[in-house]
Biopython code that builds the backbone (N, CA, C, O; Angstrom):
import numpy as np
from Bio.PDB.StructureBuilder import StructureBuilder

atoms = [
    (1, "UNK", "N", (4.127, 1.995, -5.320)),
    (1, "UNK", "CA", (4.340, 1.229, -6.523)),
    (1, "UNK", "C", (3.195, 0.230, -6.673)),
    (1, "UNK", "O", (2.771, -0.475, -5.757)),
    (2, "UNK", "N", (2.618, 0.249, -8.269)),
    (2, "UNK", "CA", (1.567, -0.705, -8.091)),
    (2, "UNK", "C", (2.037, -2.458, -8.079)),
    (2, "UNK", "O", (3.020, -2.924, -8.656)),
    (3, "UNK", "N", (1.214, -3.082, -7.404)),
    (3, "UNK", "CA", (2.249, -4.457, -7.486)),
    (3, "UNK", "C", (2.186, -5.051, -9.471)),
    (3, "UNK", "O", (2.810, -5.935, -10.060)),
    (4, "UNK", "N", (1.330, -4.236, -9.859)),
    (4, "UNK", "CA", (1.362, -4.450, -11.741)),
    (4, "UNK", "C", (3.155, -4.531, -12.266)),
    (4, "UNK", "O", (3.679, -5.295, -13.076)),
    (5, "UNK", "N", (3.758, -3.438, -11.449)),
    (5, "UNK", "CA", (5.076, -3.422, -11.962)),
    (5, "UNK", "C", (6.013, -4.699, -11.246)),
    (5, "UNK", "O", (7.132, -4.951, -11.693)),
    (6, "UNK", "N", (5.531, -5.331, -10.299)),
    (6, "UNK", "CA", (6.211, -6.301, -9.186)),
    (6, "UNK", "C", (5.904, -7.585, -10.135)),
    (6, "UNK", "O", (4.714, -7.801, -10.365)),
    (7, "UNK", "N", (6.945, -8.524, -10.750)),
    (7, "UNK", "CA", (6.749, -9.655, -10.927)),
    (7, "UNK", "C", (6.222, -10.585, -10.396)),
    (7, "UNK", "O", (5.400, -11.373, -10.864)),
    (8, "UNK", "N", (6.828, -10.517, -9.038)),
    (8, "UNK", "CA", (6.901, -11.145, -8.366)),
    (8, "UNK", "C", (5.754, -11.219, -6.933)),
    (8, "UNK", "O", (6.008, -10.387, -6.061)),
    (9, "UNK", "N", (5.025, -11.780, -6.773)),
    (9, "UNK", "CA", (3.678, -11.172, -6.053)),
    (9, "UNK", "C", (3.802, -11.618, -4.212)),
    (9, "UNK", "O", (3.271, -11.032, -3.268)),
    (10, "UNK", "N", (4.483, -12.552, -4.197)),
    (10, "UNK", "CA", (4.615, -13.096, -3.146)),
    (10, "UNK", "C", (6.038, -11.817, -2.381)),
    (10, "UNK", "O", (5.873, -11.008, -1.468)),
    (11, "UNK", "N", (7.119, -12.050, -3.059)),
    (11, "UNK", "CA", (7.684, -10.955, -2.574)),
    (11, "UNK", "C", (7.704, -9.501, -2.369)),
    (11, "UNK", "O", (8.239, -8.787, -1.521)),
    (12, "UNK", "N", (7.044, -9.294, -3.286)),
    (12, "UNK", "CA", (6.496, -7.676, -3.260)),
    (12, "UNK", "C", (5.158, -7.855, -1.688)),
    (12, "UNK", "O", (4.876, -6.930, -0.925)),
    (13, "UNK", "N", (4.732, -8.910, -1.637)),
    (13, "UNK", "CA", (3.809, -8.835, -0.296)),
    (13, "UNK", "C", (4.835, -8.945, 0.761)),
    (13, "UNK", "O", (4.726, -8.161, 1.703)),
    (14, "UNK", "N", (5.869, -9.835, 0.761)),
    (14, "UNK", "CA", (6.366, -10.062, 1.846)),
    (14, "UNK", "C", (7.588, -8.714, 2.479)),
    (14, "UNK", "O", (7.832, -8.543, 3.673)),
    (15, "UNK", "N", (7.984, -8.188, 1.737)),
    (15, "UNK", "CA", (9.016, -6.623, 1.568)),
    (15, "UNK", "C", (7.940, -6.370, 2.258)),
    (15, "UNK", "O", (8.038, -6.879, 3.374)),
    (16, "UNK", "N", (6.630, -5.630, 2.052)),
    (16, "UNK", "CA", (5.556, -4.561, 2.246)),
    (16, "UNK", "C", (5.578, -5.071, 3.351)),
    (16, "UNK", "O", (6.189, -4.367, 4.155)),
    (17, "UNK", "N", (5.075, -6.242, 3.876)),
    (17, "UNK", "CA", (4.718, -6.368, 5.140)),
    (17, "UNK", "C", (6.422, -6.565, 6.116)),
    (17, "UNK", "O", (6.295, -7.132, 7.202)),
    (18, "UNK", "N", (7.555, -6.220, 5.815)),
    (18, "UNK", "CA", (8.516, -6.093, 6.580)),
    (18, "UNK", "C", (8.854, -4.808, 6.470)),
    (18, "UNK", "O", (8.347, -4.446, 7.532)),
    (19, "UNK", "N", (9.256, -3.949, 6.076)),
    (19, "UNK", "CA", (8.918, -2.552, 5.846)),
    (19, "UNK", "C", (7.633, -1.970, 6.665)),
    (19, "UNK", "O", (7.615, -0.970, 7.382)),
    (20, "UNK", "N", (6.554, -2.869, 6.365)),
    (20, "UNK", "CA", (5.178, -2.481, 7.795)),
    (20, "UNK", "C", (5.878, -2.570, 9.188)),
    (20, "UNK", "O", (6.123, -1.540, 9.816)),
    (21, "UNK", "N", (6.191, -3.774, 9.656)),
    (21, "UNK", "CA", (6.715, -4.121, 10.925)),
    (21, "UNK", "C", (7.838, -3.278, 11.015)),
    (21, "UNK", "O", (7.708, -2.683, 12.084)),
    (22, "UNK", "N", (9.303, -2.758, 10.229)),
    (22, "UNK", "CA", (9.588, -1.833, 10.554)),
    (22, "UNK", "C", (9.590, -0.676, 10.997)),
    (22, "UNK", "O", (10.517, -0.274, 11.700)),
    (23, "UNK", "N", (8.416, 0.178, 10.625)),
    (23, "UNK", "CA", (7.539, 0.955, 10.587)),
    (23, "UNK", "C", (7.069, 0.670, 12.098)),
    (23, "UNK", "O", (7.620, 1.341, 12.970)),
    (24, "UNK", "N", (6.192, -0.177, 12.441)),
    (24, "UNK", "CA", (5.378, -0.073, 13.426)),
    (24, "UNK", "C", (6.304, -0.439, 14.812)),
    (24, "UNK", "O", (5.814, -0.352, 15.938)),
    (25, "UNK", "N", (7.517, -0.802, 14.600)),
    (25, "UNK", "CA", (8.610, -0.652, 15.565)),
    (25, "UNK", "C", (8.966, 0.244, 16.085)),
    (25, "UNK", "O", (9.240, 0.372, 17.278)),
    (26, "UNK", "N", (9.027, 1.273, 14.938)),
    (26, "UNK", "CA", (9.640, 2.769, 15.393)),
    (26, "UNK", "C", (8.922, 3.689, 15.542)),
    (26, "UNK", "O", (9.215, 4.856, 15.801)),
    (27, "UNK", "N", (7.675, 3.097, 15.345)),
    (27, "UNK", "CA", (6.252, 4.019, 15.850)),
    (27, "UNK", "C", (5.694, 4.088, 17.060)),
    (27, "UNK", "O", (5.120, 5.099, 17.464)),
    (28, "UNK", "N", (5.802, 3.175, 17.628)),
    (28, "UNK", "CA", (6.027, 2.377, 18.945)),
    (28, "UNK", "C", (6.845, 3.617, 20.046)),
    (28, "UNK", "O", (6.426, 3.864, 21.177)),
    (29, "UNK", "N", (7.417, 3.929, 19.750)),
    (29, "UNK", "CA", (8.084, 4.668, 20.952)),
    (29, "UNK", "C", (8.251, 5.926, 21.133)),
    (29, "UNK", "O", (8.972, 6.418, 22.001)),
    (30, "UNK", "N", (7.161, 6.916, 19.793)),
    (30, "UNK", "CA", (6.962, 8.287, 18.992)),
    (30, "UNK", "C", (6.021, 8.446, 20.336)),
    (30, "UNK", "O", (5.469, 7.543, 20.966)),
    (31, "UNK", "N", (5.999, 10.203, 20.645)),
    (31, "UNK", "CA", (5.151, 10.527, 21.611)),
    (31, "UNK", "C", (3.809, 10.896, 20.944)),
    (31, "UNK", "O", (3.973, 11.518, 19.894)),
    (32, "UNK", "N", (2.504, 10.669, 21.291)),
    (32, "UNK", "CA", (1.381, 11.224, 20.229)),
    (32, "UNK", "C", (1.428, 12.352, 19.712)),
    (32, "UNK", "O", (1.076, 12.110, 18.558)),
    (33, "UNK", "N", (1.618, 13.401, 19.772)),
    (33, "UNK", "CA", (1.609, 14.470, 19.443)),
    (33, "UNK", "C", (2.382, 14.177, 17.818)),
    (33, "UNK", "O", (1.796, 14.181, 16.736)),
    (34, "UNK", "N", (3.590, 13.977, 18.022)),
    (34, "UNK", "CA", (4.223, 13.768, 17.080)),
    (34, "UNK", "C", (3.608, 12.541, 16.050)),
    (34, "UNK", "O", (3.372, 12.742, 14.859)),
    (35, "UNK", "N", (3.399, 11.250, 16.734)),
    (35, "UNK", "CA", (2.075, 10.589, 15.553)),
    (35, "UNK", "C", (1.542, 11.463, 15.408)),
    (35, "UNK", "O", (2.251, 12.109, 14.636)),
    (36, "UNK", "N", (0.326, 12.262, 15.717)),
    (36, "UNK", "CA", (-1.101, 12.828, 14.851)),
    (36, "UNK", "C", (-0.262, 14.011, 13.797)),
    (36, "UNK", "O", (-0.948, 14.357, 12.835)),
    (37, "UNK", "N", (0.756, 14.478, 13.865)),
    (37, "UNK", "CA", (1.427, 14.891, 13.214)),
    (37, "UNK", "C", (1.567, 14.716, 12.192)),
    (37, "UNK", "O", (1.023, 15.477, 11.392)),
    (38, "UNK", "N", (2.436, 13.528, 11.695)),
    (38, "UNK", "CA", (2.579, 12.002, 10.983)),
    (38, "UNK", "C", (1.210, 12.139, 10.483)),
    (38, "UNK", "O", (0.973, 12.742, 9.436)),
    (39, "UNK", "N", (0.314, 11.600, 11.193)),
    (39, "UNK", "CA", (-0.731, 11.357, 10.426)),
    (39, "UNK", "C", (-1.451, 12.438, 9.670)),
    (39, "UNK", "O", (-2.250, 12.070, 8.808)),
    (40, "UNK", "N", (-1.281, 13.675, 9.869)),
    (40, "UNK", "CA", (-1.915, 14.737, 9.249)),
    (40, "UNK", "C", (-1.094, 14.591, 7.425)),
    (40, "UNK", "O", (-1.602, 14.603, 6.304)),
    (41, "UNK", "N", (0.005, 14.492, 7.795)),
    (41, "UNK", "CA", (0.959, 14.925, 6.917)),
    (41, "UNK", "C", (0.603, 13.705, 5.753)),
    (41, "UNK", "O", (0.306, 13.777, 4.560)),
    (42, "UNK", "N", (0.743, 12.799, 6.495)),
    (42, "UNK", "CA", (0.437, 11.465, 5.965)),
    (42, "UNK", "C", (-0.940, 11.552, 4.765)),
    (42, "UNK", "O", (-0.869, 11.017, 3.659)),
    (43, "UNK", "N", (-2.322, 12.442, 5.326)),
    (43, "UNK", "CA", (-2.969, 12.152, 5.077)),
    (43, "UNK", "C", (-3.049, 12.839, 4.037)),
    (43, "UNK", "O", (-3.289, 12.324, 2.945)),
    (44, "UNK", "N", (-2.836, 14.293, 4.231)),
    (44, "UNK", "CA", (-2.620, 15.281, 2.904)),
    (44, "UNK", "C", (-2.088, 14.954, 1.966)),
    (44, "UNK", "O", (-2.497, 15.302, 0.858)),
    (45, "UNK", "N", (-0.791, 14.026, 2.167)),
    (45, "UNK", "CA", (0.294, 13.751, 0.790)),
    (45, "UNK", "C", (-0.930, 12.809, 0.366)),
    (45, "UNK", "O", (-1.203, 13.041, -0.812)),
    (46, "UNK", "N", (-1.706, 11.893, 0.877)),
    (46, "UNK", "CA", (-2.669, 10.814, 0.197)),
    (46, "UNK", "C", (-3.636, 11.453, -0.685)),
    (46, "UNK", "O", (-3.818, 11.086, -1.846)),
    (47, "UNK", "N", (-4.396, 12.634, 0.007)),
    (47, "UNK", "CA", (-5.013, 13.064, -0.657)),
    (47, "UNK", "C", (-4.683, 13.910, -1.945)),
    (47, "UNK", "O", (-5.537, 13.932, -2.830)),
    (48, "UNK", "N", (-3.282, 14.742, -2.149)),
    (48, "UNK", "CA", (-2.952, 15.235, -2.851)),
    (48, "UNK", "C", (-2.287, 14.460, -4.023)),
    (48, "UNK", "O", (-1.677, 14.925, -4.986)),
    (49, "UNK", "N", (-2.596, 12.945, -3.655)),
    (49, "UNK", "CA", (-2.340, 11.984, -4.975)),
    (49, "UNK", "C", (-3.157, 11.151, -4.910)),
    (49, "UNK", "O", (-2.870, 9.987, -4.633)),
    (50, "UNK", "N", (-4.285, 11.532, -5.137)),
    (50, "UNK", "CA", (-5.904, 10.933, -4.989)),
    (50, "UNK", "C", (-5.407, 10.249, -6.743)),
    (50, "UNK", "O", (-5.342, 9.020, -6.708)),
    (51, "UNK", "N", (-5.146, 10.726, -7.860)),
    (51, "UNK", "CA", (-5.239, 10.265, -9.180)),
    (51, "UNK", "C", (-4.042, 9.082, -8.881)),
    (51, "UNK", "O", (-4.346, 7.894, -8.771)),
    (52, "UNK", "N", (-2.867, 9.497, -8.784)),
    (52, "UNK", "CA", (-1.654, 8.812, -8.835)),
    (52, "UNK", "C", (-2.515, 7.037, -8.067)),
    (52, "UNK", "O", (-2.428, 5.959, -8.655)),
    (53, "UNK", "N", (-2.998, 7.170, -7.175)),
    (53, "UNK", "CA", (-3.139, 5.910, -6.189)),
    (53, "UNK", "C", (-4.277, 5.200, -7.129)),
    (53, "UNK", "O", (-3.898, 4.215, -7.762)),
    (54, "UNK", "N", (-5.598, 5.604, -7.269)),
    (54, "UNK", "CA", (-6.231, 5.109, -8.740)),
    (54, "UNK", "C", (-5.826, 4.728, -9.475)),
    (54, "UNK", "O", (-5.944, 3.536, -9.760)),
    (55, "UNK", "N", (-4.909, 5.866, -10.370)),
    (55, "UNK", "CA", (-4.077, 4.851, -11.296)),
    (55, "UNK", "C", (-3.236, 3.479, -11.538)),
    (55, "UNK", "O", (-3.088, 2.629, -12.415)),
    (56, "UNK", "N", (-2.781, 3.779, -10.238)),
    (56, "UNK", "CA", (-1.818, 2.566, -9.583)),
    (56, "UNK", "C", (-2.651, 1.307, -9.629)),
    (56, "UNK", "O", (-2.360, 0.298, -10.272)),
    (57, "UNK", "N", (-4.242, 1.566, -8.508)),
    (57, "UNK", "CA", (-4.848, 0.479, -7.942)),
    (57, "UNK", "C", (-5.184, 0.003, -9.621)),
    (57, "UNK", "O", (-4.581, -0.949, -10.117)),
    (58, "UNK", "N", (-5.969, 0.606, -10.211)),
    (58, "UNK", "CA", (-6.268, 0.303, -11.563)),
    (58, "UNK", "C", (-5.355, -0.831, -12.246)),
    (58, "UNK", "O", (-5.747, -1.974, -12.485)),
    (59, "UNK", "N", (-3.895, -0.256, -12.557)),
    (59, "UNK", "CA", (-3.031, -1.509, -12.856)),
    (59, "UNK", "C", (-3.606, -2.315, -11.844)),
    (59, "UNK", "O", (-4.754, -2.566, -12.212)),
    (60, "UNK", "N", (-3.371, -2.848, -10.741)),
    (60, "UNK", "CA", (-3.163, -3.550, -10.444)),
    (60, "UNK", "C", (-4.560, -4.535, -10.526)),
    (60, "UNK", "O", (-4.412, -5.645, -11.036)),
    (61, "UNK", "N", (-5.776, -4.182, -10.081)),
    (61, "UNK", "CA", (-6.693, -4.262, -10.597)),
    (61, "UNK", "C", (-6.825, -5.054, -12.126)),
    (61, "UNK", "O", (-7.362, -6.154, -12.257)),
    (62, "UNK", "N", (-6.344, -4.421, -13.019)),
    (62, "UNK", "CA", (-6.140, -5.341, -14.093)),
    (62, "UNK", "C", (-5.155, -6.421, -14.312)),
    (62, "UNK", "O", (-5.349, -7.254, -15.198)),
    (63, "UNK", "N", (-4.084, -6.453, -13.535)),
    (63, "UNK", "CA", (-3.341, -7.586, -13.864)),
    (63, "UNK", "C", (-3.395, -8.754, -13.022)),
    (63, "UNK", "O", (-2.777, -9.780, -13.305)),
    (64, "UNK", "N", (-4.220, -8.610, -11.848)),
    (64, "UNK", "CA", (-4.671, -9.452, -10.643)),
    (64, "UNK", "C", (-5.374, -10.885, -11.401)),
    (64, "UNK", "O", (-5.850, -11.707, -10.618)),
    (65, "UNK", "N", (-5.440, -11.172, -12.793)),
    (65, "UNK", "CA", (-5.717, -12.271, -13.151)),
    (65, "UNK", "C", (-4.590, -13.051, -13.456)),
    (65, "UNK", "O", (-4.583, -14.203, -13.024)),
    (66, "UNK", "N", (-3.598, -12.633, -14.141)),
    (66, "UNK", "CA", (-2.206, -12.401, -14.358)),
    (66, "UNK", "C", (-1.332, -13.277, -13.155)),
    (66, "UNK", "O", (-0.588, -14.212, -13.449)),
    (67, "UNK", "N", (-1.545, -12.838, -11.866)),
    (67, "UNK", "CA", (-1.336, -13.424, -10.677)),
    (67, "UNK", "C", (-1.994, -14.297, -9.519)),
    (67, "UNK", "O", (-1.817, -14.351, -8.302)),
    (68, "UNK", "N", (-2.880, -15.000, -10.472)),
    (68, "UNK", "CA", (-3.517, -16.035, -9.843)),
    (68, "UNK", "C", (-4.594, -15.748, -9.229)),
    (68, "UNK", "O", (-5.108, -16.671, -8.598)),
    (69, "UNK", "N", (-5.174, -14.602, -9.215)),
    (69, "UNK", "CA", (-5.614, -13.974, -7.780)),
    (69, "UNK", "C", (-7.299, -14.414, -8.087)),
    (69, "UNK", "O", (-7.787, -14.195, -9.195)),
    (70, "UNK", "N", (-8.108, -15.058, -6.965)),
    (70, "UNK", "CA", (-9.566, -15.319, -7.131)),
    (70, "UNK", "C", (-10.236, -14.003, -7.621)),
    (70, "UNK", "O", (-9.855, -12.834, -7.569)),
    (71, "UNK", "N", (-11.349, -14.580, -8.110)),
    (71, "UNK", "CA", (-12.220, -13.334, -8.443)),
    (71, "UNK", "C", (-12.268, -12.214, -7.056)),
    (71, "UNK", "O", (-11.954, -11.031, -7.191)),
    (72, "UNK", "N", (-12.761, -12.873, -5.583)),
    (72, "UNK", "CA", (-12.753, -12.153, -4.683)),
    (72, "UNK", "C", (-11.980, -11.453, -4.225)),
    (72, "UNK", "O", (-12.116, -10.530, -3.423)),
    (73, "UNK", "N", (-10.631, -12.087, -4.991)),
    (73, "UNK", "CA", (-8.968, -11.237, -4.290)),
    (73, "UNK", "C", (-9.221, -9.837, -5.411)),
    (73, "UNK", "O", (-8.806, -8.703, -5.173)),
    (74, "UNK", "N", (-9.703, -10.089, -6.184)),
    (74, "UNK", "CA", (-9.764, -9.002, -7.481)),
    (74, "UNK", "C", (-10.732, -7.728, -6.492)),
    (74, "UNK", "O", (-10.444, -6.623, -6.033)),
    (75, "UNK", "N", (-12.176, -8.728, -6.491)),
    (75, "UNK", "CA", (-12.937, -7.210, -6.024)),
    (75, "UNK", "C", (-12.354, -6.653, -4.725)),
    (75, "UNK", "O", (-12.976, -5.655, -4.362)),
    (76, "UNK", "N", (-11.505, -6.941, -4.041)),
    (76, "UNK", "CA", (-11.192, -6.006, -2.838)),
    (76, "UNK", "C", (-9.916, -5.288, -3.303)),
    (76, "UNK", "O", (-9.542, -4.493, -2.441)),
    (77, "UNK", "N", (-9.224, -5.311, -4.258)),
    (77, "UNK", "CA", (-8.531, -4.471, -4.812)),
    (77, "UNK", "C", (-9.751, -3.488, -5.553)),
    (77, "UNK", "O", (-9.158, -2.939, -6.483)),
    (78, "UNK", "N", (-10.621, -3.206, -5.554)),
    (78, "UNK", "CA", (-11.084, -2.774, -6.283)),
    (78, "UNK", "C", (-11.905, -1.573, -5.015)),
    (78, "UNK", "O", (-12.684, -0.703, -5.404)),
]
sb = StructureBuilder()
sb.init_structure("model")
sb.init_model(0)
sb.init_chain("A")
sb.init_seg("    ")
for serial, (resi, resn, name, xyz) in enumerate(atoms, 1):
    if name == "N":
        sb.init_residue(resn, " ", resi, " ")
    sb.init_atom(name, np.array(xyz, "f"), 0.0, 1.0, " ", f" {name:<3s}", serial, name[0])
structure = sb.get_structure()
């Protein structure tokens, strides 16, 4: 979801990064095999929505003035 659709900017960061730590809890105890797995799978679904994620960053990209964000917070969304 691009954070363009998130009102709310602080919470849409703070969810993401608890949802991360969830994530990296239960990753934690996966045998590798099964990560590089994960990560293959992971990587294909990314690539096979190469437009979808552009599009997304794009919103967000444009509304990053919208949310306070410095010029510099802008170009690394970018």
């Amino acid at each position: 979801m691009a954070i363009a659709q998130q009102p709310d900017l602080k919470q849409y960061c703070l969810d993401v990064a608890r949802r991360a730590h969830a994530a990296s809890v239960a990753l934690a105890g996966v045998r590798g095999e099964l990560k590089n797995e994960w990560l293959r799978q992971s990587a294909a679904r990314l690539r096979s929505r190469v437009a979808d994620v552009l599009t997304a960053n794009l919103r967000d990209v444009q509304a990053a003035p919208s949310f306070g964000l410095s010029d510099a917070a802008t170009d690394r969304l970018r």
